[in-house]
ZASE-596372 format. One record per residue: residue in three letters; x, y, z of N, C-alpha, C, O in turn. Coordinates in steps of 0.1 Angstrom, whole numbers, plus 2048, in hexadecimal, padded with zeros to 3 digits. Each point is the difference from the previous one (the first is absolute). Example, Ala and Ser with C-alpha at 12.3 -4.5 7.8 and 13.67 -1.06 7.14 Angstrom:
{residuo: ala	n_xx: 884	n_yy: 7C7	n_zz: 84E	ca_xx: 7F7	ca_yy: 80C	ca_zz: 800	c_xx: 809	c_yy: 80C	c_zz: 800	o_xx: 80A	o_yy: 800	o_zz: 807}
{residuo: ser	n_xx: 7F2	n_yy: 80B	n_zz: 7F2	ca_xx: 809	ca_yy: 80B	ca_zz: 800	c_xx: 7F8	c_yy: 80B	c_zz: 808	o_xx: 805	o_yy: 80B	o_zz: 801}
This chain:
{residuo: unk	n_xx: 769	n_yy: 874	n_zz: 775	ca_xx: 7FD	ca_yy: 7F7	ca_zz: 80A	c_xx: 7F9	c_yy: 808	c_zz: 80B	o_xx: 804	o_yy: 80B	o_zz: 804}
{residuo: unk	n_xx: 7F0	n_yy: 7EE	n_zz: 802	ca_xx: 7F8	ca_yy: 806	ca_zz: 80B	c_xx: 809	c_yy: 801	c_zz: 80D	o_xx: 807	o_yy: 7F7	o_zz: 804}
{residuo: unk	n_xx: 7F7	n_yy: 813	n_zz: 801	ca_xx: 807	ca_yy: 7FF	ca_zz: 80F	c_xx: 7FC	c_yy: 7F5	c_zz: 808	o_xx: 809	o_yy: 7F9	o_zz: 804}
{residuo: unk	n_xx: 7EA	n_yy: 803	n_zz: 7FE	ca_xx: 800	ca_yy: 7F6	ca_zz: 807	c_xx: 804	c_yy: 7F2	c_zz: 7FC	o_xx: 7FF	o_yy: 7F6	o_zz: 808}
{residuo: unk	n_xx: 806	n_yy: 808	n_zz: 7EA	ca_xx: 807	ca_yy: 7F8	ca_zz: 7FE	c_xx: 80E	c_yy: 802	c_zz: 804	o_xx: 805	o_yy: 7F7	o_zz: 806}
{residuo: unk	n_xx: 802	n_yy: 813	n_zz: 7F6	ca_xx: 810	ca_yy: 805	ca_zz: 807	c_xx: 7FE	c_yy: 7F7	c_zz: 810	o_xx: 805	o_yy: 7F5	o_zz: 803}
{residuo: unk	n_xx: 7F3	n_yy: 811	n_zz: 804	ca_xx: 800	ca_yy: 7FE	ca_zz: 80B	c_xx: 7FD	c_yy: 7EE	c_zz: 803	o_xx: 809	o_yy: 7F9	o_zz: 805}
{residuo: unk	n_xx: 7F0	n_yy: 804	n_zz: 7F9	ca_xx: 7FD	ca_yy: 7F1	ca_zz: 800	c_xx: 810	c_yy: 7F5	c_zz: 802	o_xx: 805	o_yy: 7F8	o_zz: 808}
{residuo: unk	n_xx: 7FF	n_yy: 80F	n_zz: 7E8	ca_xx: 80C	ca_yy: 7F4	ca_zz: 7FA	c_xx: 80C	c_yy: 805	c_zz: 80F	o_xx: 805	o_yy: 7F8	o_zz: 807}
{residuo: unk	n_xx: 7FE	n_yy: 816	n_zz: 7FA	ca_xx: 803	ca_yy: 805	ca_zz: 80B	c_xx: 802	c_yy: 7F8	c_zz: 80C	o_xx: 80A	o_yy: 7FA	o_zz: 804}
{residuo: unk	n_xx: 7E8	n_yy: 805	n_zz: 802	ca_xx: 7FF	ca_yy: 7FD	ca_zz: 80C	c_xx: 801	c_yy: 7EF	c_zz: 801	o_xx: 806	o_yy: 7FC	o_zz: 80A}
{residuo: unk	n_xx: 7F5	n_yy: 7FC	n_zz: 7EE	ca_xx: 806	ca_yy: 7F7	ca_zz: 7FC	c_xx: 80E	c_yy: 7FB	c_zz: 7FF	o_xx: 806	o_yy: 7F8	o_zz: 808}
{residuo: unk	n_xx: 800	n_yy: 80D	n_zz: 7F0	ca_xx: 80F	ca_yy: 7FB	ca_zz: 7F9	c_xx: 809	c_yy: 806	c_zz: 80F	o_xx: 803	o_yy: 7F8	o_zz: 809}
{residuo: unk	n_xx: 7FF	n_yy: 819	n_zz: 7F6	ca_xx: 806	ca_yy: 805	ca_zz: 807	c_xx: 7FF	c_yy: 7FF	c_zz: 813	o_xx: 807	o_yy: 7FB	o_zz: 809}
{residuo: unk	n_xx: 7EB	n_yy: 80E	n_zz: 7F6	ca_xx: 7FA	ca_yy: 7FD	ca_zz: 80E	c_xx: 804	c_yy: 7F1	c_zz: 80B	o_xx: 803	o_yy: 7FE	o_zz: 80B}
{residuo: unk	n_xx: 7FA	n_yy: 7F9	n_zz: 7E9	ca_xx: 7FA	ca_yy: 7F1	ca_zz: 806	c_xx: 810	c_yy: 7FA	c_zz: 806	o_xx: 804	o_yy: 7FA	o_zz: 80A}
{residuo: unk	n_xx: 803	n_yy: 80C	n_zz: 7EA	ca_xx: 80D	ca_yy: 7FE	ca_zz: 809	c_xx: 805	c_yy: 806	c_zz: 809	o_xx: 809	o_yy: 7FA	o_zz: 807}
{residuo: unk	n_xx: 7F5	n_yy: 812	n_zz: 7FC	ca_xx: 801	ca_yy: 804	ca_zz: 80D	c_xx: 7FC	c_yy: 7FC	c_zz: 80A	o_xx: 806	o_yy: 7FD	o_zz: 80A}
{residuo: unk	n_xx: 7F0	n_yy: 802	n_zz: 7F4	ca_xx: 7FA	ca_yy: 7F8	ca_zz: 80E	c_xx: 802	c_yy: 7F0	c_zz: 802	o_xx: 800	o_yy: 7FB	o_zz: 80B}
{residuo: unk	n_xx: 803	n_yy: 7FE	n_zz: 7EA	ca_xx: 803	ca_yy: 7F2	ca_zz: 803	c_xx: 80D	c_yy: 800	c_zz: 807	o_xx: 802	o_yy: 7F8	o_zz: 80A}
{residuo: unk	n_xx: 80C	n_yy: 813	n_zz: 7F2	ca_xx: 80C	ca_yy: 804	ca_zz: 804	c_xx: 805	c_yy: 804	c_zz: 810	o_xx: 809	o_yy: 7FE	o_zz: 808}
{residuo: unk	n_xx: 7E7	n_yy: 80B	n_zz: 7F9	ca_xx: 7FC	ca_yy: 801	ca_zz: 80C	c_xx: 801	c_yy: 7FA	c_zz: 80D	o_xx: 807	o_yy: 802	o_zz: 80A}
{residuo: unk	n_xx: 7EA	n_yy: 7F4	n_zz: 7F3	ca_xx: 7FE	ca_yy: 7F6	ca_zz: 806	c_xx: 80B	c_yy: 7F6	c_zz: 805	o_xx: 804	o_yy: 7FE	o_zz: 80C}
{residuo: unk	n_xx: 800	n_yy: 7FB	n_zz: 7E5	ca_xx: 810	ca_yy: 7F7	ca_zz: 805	c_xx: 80A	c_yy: 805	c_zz: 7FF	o_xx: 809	o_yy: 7FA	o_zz: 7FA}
{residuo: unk	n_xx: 7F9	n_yy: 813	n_zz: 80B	ca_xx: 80C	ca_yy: 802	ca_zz: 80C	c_xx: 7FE	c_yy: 802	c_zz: 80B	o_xx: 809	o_yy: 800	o_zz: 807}
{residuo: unk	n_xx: 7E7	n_yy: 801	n_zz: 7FF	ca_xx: 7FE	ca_yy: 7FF	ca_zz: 80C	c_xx: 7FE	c_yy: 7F6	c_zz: 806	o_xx: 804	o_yy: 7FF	o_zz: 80C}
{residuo: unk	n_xx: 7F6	n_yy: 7F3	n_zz: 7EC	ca_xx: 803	ca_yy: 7F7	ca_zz: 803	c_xx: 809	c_yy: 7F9	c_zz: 804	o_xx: 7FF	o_yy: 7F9	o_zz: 809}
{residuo: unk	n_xx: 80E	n_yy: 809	n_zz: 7ED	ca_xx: 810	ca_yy: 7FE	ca_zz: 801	c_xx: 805	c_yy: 805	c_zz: 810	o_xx: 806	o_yy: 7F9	o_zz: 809}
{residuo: unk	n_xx: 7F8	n_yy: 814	n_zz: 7F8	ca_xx: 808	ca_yy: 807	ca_zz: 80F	c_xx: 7F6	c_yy: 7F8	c_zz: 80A	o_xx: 805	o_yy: 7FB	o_zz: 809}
{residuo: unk	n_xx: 7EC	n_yy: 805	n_zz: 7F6	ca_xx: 7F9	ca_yy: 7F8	ca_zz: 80B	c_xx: 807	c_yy: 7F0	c_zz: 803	o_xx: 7FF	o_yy: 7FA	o_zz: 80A}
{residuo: unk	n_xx: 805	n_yy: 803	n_zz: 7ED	ca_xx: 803	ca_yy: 7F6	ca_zz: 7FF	c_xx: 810	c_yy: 7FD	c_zz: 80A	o_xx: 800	o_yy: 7F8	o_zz: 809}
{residuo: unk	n_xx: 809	n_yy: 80F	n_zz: 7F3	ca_xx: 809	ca_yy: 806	ca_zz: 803	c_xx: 80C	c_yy: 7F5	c_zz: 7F4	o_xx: 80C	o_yy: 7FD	o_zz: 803}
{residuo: unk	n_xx: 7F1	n_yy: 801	n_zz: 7F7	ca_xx: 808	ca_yy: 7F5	ca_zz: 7F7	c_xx: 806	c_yy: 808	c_zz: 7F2	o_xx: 809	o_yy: 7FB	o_zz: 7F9}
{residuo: unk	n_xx: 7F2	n_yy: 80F	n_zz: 804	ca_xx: 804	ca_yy: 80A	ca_zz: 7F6	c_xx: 7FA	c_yy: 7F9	c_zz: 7F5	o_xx: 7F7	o_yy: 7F8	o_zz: 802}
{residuo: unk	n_xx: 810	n_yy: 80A	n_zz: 7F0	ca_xx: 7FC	ca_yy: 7FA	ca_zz: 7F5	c_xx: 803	c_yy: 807	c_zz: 7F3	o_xx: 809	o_yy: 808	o_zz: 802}
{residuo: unk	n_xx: 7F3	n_yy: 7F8	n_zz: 7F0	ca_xx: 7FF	ca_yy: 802	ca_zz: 7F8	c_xx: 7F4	c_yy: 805	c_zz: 7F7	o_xx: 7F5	o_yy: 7FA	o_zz: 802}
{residuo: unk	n_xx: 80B	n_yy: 810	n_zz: 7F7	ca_xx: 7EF	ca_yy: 809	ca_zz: 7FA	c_xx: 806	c_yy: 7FA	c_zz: 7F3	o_xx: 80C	o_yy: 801	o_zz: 7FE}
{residuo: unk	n_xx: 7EA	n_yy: 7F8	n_zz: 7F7	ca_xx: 803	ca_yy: 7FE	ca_zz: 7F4	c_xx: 7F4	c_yy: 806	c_zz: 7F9	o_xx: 7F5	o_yy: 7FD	o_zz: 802}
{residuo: unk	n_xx: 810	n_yy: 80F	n_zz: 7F3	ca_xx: 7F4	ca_yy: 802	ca_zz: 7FA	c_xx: 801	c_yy: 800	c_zz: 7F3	o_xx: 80A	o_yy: 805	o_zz: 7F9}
{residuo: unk	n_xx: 7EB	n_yy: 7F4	n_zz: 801	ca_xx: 804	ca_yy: 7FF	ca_zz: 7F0	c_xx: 7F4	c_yy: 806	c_zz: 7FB	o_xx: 7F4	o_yy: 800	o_zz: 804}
{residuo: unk	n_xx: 812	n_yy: 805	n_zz: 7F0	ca_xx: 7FD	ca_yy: 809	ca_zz: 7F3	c_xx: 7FA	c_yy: 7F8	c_zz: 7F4	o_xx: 7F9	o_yy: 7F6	o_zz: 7FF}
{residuo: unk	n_xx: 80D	n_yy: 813	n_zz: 7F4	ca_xx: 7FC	ca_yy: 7F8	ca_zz: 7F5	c_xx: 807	c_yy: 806	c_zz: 7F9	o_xx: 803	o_yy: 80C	o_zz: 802}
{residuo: unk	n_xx: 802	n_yy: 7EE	n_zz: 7F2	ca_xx: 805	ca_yy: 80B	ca_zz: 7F3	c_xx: 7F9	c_yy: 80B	c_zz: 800	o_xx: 807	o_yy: 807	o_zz: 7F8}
{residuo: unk	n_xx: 7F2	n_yy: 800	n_zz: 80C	ca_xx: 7FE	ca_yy: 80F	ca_zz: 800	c_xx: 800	c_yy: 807	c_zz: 809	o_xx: 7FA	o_yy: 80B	o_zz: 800}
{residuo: unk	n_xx: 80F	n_yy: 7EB	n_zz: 80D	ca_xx: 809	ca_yy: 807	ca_zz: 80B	c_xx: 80B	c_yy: 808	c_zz: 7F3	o_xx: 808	o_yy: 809	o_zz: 804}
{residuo: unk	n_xx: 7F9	n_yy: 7F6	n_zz: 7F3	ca_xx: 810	ca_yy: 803	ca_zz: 7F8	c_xx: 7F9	c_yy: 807	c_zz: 7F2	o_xx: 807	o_yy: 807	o_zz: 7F9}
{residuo: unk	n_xx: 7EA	n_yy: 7F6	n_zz: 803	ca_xx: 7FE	ca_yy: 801	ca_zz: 7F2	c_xx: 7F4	c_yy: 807	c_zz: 7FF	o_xx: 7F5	o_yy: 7FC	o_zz: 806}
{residuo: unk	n_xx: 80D	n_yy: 80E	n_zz: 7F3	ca_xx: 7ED	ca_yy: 806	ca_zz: 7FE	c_xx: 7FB	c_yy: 7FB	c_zz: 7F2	o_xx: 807	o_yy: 7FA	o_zz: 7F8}
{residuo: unk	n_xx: 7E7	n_yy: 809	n_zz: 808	ca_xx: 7FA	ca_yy: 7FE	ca_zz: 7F6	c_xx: 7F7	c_yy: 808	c_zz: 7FF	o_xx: 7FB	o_yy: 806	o_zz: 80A}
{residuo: unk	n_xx: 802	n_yy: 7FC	n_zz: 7E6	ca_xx: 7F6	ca_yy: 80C	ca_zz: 801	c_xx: 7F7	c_yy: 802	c_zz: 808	o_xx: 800	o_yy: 809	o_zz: 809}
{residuo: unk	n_xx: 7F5	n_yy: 7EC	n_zz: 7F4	ca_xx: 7F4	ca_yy: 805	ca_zz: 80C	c_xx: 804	c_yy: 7F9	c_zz: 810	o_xx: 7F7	o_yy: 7FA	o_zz: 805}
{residuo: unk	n_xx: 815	n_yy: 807	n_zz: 801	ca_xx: 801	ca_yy: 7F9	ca_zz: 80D	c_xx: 807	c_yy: 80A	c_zz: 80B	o_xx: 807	o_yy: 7FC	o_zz: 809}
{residuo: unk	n_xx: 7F7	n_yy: 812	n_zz: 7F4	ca_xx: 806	ca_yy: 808	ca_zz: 807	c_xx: 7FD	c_yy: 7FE	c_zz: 812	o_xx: 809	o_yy: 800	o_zz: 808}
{residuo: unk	n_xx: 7E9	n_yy: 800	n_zz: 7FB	ca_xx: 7FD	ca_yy: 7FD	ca_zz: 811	c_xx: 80A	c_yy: 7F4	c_zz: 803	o_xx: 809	o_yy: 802	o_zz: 809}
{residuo: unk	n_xx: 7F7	n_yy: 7F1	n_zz: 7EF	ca_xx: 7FF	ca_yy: 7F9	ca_zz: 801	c_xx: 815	c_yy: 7F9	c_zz: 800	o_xx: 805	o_yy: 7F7	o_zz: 807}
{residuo: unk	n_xx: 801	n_yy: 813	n_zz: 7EE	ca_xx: 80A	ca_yy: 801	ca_zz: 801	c_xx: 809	c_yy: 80D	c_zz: 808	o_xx: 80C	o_yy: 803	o_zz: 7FD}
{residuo: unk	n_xx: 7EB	n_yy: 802	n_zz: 80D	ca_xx: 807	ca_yy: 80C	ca_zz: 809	c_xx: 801	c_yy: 7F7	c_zz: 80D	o_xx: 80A	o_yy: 7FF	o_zz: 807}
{residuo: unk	n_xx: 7E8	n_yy: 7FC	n_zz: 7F9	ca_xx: 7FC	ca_yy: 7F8	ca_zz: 80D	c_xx: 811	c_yy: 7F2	c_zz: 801	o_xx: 806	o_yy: 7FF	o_zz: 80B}
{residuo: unk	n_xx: 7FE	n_yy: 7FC	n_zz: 7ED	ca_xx: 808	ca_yy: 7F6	ca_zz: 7FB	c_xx: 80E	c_yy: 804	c_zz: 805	o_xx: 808	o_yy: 7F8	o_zz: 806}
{residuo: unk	n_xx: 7FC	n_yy: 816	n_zz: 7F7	ca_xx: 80A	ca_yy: 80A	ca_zz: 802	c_xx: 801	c_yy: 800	c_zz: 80B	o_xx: 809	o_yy: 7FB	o_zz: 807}
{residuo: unk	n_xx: 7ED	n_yy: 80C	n_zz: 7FE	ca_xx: 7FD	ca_yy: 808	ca_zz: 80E	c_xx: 805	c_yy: 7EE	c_zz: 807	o_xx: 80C	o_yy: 802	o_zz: 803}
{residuo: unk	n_xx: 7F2	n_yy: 7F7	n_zz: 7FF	ca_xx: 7FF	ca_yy: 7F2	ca_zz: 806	c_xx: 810	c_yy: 801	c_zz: 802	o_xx: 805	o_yy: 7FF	o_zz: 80B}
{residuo: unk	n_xx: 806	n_yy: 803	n_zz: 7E9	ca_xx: 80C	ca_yy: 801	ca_zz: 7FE	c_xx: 806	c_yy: 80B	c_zz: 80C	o_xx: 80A	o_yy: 7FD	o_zz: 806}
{residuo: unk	n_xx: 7F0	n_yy: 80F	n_zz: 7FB	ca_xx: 805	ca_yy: 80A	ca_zz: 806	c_xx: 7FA	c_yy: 7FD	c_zz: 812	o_xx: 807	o_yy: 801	o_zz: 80A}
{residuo: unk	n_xx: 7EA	n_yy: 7F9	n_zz: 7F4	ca_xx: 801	ca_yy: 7FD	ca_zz: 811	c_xx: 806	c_yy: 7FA	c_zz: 805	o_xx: 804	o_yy: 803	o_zz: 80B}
{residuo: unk	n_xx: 801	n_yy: 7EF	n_zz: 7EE	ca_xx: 805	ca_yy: 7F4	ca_zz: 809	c_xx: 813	c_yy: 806	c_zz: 802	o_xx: 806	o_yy: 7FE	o_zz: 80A}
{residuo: unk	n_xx: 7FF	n_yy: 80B	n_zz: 7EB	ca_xx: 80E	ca_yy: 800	ca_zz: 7FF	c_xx: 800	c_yy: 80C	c_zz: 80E	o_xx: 80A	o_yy: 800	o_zz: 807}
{residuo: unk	n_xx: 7E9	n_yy: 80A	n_zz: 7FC	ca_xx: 803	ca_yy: 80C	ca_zz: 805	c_xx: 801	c_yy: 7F7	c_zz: 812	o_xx: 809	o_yy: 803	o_zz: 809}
{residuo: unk	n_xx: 7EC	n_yy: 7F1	n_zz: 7FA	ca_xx: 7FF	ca_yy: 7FC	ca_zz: 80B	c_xx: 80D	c_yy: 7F2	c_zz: 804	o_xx: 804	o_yy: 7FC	o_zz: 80B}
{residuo: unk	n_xx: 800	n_yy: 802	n_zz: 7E8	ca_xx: 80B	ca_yy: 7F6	ca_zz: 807	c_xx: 80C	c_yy: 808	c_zz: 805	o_xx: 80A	o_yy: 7F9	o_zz: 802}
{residuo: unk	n_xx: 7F7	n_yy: 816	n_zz: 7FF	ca_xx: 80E	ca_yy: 803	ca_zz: 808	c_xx: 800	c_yy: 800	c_zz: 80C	o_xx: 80A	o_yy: 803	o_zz: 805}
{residuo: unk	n_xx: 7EC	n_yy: 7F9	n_zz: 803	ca_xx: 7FC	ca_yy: 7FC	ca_zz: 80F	c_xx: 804	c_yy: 7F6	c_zz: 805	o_xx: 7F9	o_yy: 7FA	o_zz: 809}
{residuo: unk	n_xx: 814	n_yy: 7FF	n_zz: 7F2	ca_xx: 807	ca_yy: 7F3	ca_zz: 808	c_xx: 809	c_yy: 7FB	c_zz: 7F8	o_xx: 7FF	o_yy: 800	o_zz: 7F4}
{residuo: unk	n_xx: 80D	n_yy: 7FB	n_zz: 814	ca_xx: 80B	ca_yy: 7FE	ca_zz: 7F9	c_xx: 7FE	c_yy: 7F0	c_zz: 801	o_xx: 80A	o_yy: 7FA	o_zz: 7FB}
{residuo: unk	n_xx: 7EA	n_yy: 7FF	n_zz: 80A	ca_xx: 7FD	ca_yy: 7F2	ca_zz: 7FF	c_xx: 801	c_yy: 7F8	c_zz: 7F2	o_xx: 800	o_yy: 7F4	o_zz: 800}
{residuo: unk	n_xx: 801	n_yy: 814	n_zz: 7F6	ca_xx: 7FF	ca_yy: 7FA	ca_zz: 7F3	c_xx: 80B	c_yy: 80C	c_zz: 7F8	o_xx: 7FD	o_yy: 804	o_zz: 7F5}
{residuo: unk	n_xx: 80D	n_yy: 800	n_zz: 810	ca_xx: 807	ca_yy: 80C	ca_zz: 7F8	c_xx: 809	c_yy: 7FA	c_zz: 7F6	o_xx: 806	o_yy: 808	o_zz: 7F8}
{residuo: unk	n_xx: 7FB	n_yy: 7ED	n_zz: 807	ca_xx: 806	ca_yy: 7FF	ca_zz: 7ED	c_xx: 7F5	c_yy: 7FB	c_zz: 7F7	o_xx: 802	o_yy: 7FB	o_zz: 7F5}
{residuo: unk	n_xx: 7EF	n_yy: 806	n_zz: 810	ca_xx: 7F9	ca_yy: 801	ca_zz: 7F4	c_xx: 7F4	c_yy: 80C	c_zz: 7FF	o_xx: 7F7	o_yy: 801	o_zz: 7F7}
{residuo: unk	n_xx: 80B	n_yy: 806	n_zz: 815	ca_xx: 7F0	ca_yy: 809	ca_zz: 807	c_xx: 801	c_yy: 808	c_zz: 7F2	o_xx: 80A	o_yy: 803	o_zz: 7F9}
{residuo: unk	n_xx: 7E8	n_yy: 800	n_zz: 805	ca_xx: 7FB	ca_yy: 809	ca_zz: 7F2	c_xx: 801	c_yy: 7FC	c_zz: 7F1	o_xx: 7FF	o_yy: 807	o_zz: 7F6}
{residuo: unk	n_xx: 806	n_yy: 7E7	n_zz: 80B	ca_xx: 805	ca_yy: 801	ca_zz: 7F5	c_xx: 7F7	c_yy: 7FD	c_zz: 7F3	o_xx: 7F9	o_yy: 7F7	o_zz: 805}
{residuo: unk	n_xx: 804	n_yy: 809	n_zz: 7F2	ca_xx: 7F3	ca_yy: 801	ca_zz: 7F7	c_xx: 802	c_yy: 7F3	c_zz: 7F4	o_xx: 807	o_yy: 801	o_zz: 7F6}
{residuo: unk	n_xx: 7F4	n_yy: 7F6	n_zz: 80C	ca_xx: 805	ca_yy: 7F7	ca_zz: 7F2	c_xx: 7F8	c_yy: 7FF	c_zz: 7F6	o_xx: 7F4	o_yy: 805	o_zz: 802}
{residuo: unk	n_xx: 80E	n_yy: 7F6	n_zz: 7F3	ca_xx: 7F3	ca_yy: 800	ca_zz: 7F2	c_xx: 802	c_yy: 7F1	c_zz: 7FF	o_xx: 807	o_yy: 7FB	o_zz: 7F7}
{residuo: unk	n_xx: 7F0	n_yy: 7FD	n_zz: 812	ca_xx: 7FE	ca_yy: 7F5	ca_zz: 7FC	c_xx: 7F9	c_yy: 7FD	c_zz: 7F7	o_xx: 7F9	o_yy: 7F7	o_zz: 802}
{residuo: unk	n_xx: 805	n_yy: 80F	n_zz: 7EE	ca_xx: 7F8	ca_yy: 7FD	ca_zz: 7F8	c_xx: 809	c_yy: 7F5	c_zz: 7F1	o_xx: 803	o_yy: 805	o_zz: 7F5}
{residuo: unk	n_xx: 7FF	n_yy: 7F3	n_zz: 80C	ca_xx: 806	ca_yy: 7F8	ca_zz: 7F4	c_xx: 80E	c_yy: 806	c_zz: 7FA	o_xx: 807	o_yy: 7F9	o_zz: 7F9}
{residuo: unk	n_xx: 7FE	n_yy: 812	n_zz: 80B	ca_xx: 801	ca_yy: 807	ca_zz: 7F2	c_xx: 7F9	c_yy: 80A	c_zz: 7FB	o_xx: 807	o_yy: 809	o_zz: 7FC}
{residuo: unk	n_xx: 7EE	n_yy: 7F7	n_zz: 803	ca_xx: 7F9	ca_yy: 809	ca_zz: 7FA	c_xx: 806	c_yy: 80D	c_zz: 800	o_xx: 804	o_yy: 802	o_zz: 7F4}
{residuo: unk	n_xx: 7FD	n_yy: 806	n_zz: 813	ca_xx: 806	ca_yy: 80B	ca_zz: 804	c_xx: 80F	c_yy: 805	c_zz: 7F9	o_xx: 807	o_yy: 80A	o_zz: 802}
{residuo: unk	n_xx: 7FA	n_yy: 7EF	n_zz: 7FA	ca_xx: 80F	ca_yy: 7FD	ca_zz: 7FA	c_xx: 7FF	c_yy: 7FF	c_zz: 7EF	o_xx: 80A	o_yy: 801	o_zz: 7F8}
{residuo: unk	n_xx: 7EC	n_yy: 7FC	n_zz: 805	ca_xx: 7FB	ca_yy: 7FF	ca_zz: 7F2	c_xx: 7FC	c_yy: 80A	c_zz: 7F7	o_xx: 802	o_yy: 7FF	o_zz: 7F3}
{residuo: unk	n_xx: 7F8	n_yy: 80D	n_zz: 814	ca_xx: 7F8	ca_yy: 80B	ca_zz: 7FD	c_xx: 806	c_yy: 80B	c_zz: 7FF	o_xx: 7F9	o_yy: 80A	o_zz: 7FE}
């Protein structure tokens, strides 16, 4: 895989959620109303495939930012970080 592809699926998948995460929490405290970050994934938040490595780090990484940023408030502390596989089933099959 071309680096500038690494980088692309990257700044996309990974990146983009940073900064969307960003943004609406600053919104939230501007706001002063607090709130909730929901970020979803896909089955290869949990599953790789041969050719989907950028693609399934990026997916991961998504797993590790959101769990590393929700220990900043006890606003949500019986569910902060918590990861689900909304996928059918699927995940459960394989």
């Amino acid at each position: 895989m071309p680096e500038e592809e690494w980088d692309r699926v990257l700044d996309i998948n990974l990146k983009g959620t940073f900064l969307c995460m960003e943004y609406e929490a600053g919104a939230m405290l501007a706001g002063g109303h607090g709130g909730a970050i929901v970020n979803v994934g896909t089955v290869n938040s949990f599953l790789g495939f041969p050719t989907g490595s950028a693609y399934v780090a990026s997916k991961h990484g998504q797993i590790g930012l959101t769990t590393s940023v929700s220990v900043c408030s006890d606003e949500a502390s019986y569910i902060t970080g918590t990861t689900l596989a909304p996928d059918g089933g699927f995940t459960l099959t394989i």
